[in-house]
Each structure stands twice: as structure tokens, then as C-alpha cells.
PLY file of the C-alpha trace (Angstrom):
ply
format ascii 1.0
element vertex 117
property float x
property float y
property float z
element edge 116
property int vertex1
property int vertex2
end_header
145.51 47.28 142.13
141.89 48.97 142.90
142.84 51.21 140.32
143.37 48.61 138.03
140.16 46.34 138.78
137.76 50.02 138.32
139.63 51.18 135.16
138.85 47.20 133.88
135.61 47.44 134.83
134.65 50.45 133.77
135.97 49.36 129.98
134.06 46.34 130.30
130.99 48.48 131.40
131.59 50.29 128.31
132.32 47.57 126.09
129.52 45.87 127.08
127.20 49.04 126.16
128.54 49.28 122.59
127.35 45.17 121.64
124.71 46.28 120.15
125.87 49.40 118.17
126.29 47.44 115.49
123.15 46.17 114.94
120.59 47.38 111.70
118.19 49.66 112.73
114.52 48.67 113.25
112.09 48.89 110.43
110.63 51.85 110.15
106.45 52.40 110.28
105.01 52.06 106.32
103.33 54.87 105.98
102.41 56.22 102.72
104.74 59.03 101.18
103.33 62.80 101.74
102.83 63.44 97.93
100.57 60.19 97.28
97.67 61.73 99.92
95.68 64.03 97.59
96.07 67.73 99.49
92.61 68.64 98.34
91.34 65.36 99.81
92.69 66.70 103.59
92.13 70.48 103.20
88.35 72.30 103.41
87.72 73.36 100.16
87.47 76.95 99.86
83.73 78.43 99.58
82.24 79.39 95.78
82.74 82.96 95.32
78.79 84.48 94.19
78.91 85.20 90.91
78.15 89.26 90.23
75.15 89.90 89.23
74.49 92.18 85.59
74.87 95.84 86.44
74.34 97.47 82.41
70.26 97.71 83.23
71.03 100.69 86.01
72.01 102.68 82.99
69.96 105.75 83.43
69.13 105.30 86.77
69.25 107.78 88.91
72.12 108.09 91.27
70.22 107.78 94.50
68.34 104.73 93.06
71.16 103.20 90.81
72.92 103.33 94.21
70.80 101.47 96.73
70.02 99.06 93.61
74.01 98.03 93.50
73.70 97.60 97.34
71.27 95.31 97.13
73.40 93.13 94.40
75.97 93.26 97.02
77.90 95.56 95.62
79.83 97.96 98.26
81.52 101.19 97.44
84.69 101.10 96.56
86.09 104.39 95.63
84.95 108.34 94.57
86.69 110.65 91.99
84.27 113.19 91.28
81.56 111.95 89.15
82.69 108.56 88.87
82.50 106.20 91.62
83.82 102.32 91.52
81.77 99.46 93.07
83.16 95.93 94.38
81.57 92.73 94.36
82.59 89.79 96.37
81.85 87.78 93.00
85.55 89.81 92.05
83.49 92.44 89.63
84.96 96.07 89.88
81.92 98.03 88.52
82.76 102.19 87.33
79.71 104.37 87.22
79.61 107.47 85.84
77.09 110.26 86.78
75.97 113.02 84.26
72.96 115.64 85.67
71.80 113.27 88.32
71.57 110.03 86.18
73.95 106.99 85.35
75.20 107.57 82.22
77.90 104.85 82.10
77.76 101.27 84.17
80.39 98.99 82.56
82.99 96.10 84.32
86.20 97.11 85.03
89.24 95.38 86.16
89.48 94.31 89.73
92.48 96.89 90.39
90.18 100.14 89.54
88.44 98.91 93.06
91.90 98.22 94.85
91.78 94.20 94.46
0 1
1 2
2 3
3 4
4 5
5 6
6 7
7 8
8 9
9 10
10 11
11 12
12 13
13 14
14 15
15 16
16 17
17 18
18 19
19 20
20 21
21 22
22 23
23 24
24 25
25 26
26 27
27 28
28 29
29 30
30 31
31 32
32 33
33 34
34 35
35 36
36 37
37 38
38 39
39 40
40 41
41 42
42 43
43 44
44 45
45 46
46 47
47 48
48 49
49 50
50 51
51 52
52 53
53 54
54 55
55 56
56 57
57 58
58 59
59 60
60 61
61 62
62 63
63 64
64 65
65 66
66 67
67 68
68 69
69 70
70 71
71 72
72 73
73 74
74 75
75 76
76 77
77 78
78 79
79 80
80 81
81 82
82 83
83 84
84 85
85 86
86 87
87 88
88 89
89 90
90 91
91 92
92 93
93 94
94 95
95 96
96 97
97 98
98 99
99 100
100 101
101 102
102 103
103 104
104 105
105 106
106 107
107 108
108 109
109 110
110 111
111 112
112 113
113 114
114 115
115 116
């Protein structure tokens, strides 16, 4: 008989656990849908690239002075093979200068994969 009034019990218990299973689920929150926030709106925009300043005036130049005049353009050495050396600019300019007896001979843009960009 005990075993009866537990196992009845225990149904009820569980019967009375399952009333509202049948119930609609809340509302959910309004928010508004991922794609209608602009992205740009929420992420920092990324900063300007400087733009890379003329090189073709160094033509000429000589090779100690053509190079501390890229420097201070803020160009940076990119690469060496033999007389010809390749300059990078944060501006994305790949710059090849060639050296003949001492002086820049050629100064021309290049694309940005002679510098290794």
C-alpha cells in the first residue's frame, strides 16, 4: 500500500511539473537584426595610409644623397641586387633605383611585390 501511495505521488509530482509544458514561449527581446546596424558605424575606421611622396626629381642624385633624401620621404629599404636597390613606402609605393658610376640613373614606381608587399 506505501508502495502504492509513493508511486501515486510521485506521478502526480510529475504530472504536476509538466502543466505548464505546454504553454507558448515568452516573447523574445526586439532587438534589431545584426545586418540593419551599419558595421562601419561600430568598428574604428582604419587610419589614411600617407600618400608617397614624388621620387623622379632624385634622378641624378647621387647615391649617398638620393639615399638619405628617400629616408626622409619615408621611404625604407626594401631590397639589394647589385646596382639596383627597391624602396617601400607606407603610402604602398615600391620605388626601384638604379645606380650607374655613383649616380641615380633610374627612379621609377614599381609594383608593390618588387618590395615584398
Amino acid at each position: 500500500m506505501l508502495h502504492r501511495l509513493l508511486l501515486a505521488a510521485s506521478l502526480l509530482g510529475t504530472g504536476l511539473g509538466l502543466v505548464g509544458c505546454n504553454q507558448p514561449p515568452p516573447p523574445a527581446a526586439s532587438t534589431p537584426p545584426a545586418a540593419a546596424t551599419p558595421a562601419a558605424a561600430s568598428a574604428p575606421a582604419a587610419p589614411a595610409r600617407p600618400a608617397a611622396p614624388s621620387v623622379a626629381d632624385l634622378v641624378g642624385a647621387r647615391g649617398s644623397s638620393g639615399e638619405s633624401e628617400l629616408q626622409s620621404r619615408g621611404y625604407t629599404p626594401a631590397r639589394t641586387r647589385g646596382l639596383t636597390a627597391y624602396w617601400w613606402h607606407l603610402g604602398g609605393a615600391c620605388v626601384r633605383v638604379v645606380t650607374n658610376q655613383g649616380r641615380y640613373q633610374t627612379v621609377e614606381n614599381v609594383a608593390a611585390s618588387n618590395c615584398g608587399h
